[in-house]
Structures are given as structure tokens and as C-alpha cells.
DRENDO-1510 file (C-alpha; in Angstrom, 1 decimal, always signed):
<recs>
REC; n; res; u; v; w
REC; 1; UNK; +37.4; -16.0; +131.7 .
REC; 2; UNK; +35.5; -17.6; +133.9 .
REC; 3; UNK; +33.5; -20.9; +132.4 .
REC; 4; UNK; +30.4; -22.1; +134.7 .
REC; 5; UNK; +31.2; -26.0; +134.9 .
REC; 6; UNK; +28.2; -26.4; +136.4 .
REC; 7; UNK; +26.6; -27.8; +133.7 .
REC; 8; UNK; +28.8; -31.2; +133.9 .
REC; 9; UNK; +26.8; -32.0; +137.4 .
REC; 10; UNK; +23.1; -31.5; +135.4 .
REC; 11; UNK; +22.3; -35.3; +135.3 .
REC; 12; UNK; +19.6; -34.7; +132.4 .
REC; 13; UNK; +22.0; -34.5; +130.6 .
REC; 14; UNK; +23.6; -36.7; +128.6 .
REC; 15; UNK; +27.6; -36.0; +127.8 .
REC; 16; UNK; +28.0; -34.6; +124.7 .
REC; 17; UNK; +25.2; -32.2; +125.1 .
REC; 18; UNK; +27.0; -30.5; +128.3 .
REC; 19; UNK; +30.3; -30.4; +125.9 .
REC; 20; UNK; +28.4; -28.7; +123.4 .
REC; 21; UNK; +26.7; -26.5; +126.0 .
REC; 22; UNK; +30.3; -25.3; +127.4 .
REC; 23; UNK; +31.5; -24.9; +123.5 .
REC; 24; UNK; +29.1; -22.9; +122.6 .
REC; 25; UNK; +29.4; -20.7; +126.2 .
REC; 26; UNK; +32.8; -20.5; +125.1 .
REC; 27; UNK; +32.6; -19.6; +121.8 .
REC; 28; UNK; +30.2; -16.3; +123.1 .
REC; 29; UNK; +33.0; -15.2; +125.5 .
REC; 30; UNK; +34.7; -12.0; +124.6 .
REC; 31; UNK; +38.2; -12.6; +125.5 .
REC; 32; UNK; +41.9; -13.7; +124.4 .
REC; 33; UNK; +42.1; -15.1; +121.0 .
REC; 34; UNK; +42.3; -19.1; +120.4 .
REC; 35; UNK; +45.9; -20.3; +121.6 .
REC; 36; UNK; +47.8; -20.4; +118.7 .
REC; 37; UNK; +48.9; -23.9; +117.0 .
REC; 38; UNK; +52.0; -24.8; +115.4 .
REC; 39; UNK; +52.1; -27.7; +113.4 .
REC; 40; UNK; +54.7; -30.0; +112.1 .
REC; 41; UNK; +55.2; -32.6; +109.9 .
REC; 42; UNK; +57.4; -35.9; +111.2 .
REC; 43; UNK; +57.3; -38.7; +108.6 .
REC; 44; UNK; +54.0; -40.4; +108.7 .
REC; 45; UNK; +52.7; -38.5; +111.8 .
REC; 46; UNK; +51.2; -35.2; +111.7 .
REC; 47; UNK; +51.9; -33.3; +115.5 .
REC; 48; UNK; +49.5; -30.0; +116.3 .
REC; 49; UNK; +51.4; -28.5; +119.2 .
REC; 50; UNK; +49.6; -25.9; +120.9 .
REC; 51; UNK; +50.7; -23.1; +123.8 .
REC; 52; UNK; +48.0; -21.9; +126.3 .
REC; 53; UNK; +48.5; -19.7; +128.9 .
REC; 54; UNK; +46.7; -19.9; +132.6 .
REC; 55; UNK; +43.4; -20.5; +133.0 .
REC; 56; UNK; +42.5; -21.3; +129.8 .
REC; 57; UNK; +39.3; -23.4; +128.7 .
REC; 58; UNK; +40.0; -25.2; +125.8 .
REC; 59; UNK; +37.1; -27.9; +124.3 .
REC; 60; UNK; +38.4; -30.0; +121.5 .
REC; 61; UNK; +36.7; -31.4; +118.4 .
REC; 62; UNK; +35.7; -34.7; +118.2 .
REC; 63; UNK; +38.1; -37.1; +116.6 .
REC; 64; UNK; +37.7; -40.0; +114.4 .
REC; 65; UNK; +40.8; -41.7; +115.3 .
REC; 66; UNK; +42.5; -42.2; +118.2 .
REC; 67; UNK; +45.7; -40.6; +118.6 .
REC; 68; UNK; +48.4; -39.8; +121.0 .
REC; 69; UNK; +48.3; -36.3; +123.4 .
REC; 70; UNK; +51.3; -35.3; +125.2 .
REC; 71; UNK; +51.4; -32.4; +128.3 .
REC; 72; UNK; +54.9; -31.1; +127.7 .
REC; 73; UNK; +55.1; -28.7; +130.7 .
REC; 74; UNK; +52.3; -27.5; +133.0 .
REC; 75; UNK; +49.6; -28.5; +134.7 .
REC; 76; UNK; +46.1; -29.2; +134.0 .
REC; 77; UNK; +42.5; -30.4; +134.8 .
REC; 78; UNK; +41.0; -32.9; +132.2 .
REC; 79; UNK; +36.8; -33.2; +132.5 .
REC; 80; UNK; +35.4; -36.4; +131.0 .
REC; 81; UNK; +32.4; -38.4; +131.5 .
REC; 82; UNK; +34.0; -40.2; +134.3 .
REC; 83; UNK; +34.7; -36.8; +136.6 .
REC; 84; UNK; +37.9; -34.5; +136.4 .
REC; 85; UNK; +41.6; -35.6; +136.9 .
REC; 86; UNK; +45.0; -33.6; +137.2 .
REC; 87; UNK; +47.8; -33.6; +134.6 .
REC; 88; UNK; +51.4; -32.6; +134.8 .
REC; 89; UNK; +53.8; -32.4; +132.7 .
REC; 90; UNK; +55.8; -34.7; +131.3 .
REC; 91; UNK; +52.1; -36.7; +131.0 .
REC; 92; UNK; +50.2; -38.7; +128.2 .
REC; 93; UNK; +47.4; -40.4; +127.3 .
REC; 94; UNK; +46.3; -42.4; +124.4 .
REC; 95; UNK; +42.4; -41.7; +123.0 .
REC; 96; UNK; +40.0; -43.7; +121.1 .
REC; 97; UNK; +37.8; -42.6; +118.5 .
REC; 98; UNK; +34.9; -40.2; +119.5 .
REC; 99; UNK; +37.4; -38.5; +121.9 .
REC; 100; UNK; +36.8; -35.1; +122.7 .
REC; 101; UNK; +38.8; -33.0; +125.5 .
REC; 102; UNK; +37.2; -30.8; +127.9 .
REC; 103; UNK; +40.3; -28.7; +129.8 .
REC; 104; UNK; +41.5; -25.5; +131.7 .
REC; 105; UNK; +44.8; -25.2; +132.5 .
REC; 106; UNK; +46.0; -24.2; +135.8 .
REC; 107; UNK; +49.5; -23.3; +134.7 .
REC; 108; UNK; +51.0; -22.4; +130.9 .
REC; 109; UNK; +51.0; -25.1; +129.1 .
REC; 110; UNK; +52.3; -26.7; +126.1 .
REC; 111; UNK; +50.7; -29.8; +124.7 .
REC; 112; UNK; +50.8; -32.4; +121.4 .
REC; 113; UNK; +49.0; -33.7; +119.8 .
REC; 114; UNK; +50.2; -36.5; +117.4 .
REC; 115; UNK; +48.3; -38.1; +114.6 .
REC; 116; UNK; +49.0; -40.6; +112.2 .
REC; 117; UNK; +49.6; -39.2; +108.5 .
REC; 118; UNK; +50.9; -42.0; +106.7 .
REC; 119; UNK; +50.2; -40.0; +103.0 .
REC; 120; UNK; +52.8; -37.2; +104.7 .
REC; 121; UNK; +50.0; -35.0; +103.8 .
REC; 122; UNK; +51.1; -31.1; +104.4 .
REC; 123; UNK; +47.2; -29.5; +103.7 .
REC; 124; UNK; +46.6; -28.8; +107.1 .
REC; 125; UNK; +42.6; -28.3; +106.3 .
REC; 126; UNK; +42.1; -31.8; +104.8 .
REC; 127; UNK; +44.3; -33.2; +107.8 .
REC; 128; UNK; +41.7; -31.5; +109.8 .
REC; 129; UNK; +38.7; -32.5; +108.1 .
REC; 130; UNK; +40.0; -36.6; +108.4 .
REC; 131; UNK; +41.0; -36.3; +111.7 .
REC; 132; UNK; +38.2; -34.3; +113.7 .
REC; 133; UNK; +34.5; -33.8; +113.4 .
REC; 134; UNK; +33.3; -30.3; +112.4 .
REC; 135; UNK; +32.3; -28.0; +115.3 .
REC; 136; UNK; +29.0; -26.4; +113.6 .
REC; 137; UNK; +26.7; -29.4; +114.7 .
REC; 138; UNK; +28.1; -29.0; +118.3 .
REC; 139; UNK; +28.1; -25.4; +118.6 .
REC; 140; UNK; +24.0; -25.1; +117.1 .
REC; 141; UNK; +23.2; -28.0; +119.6 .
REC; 142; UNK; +24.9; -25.8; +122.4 .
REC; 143; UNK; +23.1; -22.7; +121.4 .
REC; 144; UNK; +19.5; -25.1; +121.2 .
REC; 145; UNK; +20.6; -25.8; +124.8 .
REC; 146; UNK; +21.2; -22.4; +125.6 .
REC; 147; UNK; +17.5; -21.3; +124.7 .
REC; 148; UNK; +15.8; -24.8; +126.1 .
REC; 149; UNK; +17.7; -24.1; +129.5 .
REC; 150; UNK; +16.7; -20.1; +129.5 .
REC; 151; UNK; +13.1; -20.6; +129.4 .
</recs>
């Protein structure tokens, strides 16, 4: 699928409304289903690991916490704020709260995740729901934008 990124370089603009632009793009694409995510429980740390194959766009909730993400094998192009910037595997990063990934992967990849679960908490939807913000405000912004940037 091809994603038009040319909504980052709209300086009207602010940040999170070209992320929820591109989510909600995204989310009206027909093609492959989400990547699928396996996820595993390590004592006090919840890990989401999750495969993608080429040239996949791939927007990410916002998080409440900060937490750690790990490129296992691949390569990939990250889009922040700040401008793009390459990642291959073996690569890392540690976030901050309010993080929110915008990537496509250039190669398969496989990538972590890893959160803190100190309850060892196994219900992956209340994990969810403490960890990330929900993705309904941010995809109704992106369609608004949709519509304001149409007429």
C-alpha cells in the first residue's frame, strides 16, 4: 500500500493531527490484515512482539508510559516530529510518555516491545487499556481532517 507522507511536510499542522491524518488514511486502506502480535509474559514485564513484512505502515497508539522498543531483525524508517531516521536491526530506543510511532519498514521485520507489568497481569485488554491511549479520538480527528482538507 502506498501511504502519501506528504502530510508530515504540511506546516499548519501541528503533530499529532498529521499522525491522526495518516491513521485514519490507513485505517480506510483495503489491504493485508494488521501484522499479527504475539505476546509474552516475563516476570514483571509484559513484551508485545510483532512481525511485519515489507513495506508496511504501521502508526502506534499513544502510550502513557515510557517503555523499551527493540528492532530484532530488519530495517526500518522511524517519522517523528524531529524528521525521519533509519533503524537496523539489532537497534533500540527508549520512549517517554505520549510516544507514538509513525513507521514503514523497508525490510521484514520483527520488533518488541517491552512494558513494565509489575502485577504480572496476563489480561491482555486491561494491559492495553493502562499502557496506550484509545485509537477512536485519533482516528475521528483524522477523518475531521480528511473532510476539512477535501473542501
Amino acid at each position: 500500500m502506498e501511504l502519501s507522507l506528504s502530510i508530515l511536510r504540511r506546516p499548519d499542522l501541528s503533530w499529532s493531527d498529521k499522525v491522526a491524518y495518516l491513521a485514519w488514511t490507513l485505517s480506510q486502506a483495503k489491504g493485508p490484515e494488521q501484522p499479527p502480535i504475539r505476546h509474552l509474559f516475563l516476570e514483571g514485564l509484559y513484551v508485545r512482539e510483532i512481525l511485519m513484512s515489507a513495506d508496511t505502515y504501521l502508526i502506534g497508539r499513544v502510550h502513557k508510559e515510557g517503555h523499551v522498543l527493540e528492532l530484532i531483525y530488519g530495517a526500518l524508517e522511524v517519522f517523528t516530529e524531529e524528521g525521519v531516521t533509519l533503524h537496523k536491526a539489532p537497534d533500540g530506543m527508549q520512549t517517554t510518555p505520549g510516544f507514538q510511532i509513525v513507521l514503514h519498514t523497508l525490510t521484514p521485520c520483527l520488533a518488541r516491545s517491552v512494558h513494565q507489568n509489575p502485577d504480572n497481569c496476563h489480561d491482555i485488554d486491561l494491559l492495553e487499556t493502562k499502557i496506550a491511549e484509545p485509537s477512536a479520538p485519533v482516528l475521528e480527528r483524522g477523518r475531521q481532517l480528511a473532510q476539512e482538507l477535501l473542501e
